[in-house]
N, C-alpha and C positions, 0 to 999 in steps of 0.2 A: 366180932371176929377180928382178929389180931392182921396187920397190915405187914407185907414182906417188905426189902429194902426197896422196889421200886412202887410202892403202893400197893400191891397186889392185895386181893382178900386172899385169906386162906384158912386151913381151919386149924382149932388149937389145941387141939389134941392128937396124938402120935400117931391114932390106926386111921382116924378120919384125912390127915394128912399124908399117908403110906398110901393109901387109896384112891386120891385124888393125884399124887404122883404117877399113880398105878397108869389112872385114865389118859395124864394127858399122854406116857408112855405109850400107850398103844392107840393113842389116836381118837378114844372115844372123847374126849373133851381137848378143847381147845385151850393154851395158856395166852390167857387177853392180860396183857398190861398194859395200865395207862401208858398211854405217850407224853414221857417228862415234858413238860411246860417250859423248864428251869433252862434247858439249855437253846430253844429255839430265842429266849425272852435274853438272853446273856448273847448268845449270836447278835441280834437287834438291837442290845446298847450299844455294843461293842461299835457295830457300826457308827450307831451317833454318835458316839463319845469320838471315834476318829475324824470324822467331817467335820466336830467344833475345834479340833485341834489344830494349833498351827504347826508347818513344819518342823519349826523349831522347838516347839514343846513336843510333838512324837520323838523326836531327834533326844531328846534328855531323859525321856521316858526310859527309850529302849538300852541307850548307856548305863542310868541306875539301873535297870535290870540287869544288863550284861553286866557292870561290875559286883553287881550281888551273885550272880551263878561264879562269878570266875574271881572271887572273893578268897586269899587263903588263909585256913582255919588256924586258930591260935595255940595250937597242941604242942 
């Protein structure tokens, strides 16, 4: 059974899948998708990665960031 973009099962063909659209429209089936992992697991480095940092290296961080957004282009 072929996987939707957040994991989902679904099915792989067009009337089996019209149908199961059908249900969860009207309530007889539930749409259960996993709960991404990807983003609780990226909240939780994020924090470590901030606590090993010193101020002065978040300090340098967020400037190469800012001067990459406010960077002007070579057109």
């Amino acid at each position: 059974m072929p996987t939707g973009p957040e994991g989902e099962k679904r099915p792989a063909d067009a009337i089996g899948l019209a149908v199961r659209i059908a249900r969860i429209a009207t309530g007889e089936e539930s749409e259960s998708a996993p709960v991404p992992a990807k983003r609780s697991a990226g909240k939780a480095g994020g924090t470590a990665r901030s606590r090993k940092l010193t101020p002065q290296q978040r300090s340098e961080i967020a400037r190469v960031a800012a001067e990459a957004r406010w960077k002007k282009s070579d057109d």
